[in-house]
C-alpha positions, 0 to 999 in steps of 0.5 A: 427298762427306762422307768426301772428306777422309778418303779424299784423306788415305788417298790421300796415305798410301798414296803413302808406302807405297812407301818403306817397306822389307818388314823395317820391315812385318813389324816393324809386323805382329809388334808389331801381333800383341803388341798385339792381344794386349796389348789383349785385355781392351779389344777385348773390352769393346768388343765386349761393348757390339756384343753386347749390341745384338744378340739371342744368338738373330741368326745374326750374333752368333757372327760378331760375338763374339770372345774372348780365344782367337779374339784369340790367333788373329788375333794368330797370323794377322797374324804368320803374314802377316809372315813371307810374302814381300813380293808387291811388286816381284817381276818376273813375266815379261821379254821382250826385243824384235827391237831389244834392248830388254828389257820387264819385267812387275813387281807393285806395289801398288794404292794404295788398297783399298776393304773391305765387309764384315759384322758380323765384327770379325776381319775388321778386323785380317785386312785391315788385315795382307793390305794392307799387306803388299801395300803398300796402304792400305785403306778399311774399311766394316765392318757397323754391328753391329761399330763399336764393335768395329772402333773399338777395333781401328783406334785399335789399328792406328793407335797402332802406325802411329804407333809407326813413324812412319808415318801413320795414315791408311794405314787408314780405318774410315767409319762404318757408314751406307747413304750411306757405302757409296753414296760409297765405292762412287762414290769415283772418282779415290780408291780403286783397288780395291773388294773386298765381302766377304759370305756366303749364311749 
């Protein structure tokens, strides 16, 4: 398998997860907002060098585009994500049984989330917050329309993990290739839930 390596080390991220409190993730997700911000004119170029592999006439191109004011979304997105409470840990339901012993049902997180999906570089950020704040690593396998797009956005995300001294393969872009999707998908053992994202239009 070609990506073993790199989802055994997003494995072994995902692990860390669990000690990291929910005020130090939204303290992540607020900075990642500012950069994301901060970076417009980057993620923009990068962009620019997707679009112009694409004919303006591909229903895909204005999924693919993104804009200083669809940035602004996104950045308003993630921090809209930090504020929410942390879906971990919470007890869902308890019983106590005839002997006295109480069973409690608590969320925890799914340790690795695979993500495919298309030509939508918005994506990138949107999943990267929702995993986290989840506690999960993730995966991501974007369309090949938007690799230098998703590059530039994950080396983002990566520069901010650092930041907070956690590991950067908490997230993963593979390349955008048929093979990737095919050992991704077979990627037993490694990732413990694969989410396709797609549309009809």
């Amino acid at each position: 398998m070609k990506i073993e390596k790199q989802l055994q080390n997003v494995q072994n991220a995902s692990r860390k997860l669990n000690l990291v409190e929910n005020e130090k993730v939204k303290q992540i997700l607020l900075e990642l907002a500012n950069q994301a911000e901060a970076n417009t004119e980057f993620i923009l170029a990068e962009n620019q060098k997707d679009l112009v592999r694409m004919s303006s006439e591909d229903p895909k191109c204005d999924r693919l585009k993104l804009t200083a004011d669809r940035i602004k979304g996104i950045a308003s997105d993630i921090r809209n994500v930090a504020d929410l409470d942390s879906p971990v840990g919470k007890v869902i339901s308890e019983d106590i049984r005839p002997n006295g012993l109480k069973i409690s049902k608590i969320s925890v997180a799914f340790g690795v989330i695979g993500i495919i999906y298309e030509a939508r570089p918005n994506v990138t950020f949107d999943v990267f917050a929702l995993c986290l704040k989840s506690g999960n690593a993730c995966v991501l396998k974007g369309g090949s329309d938007a690799m230098n797009s998703n590059l530039a956005i994950v080396s983002i995300i990566q520069k901010v993990l650092k930041k907070f001294n956690l590991d950067e393969n908490i997230v993963c872009l593979l390349s955008g290739g048929r093979d990737e999707t095919n050992e991704m998908l077979h990627a037993h053992g490694f990732i413990d839930l694969i989410i396709p994202r797609g549309s009809q239009g």
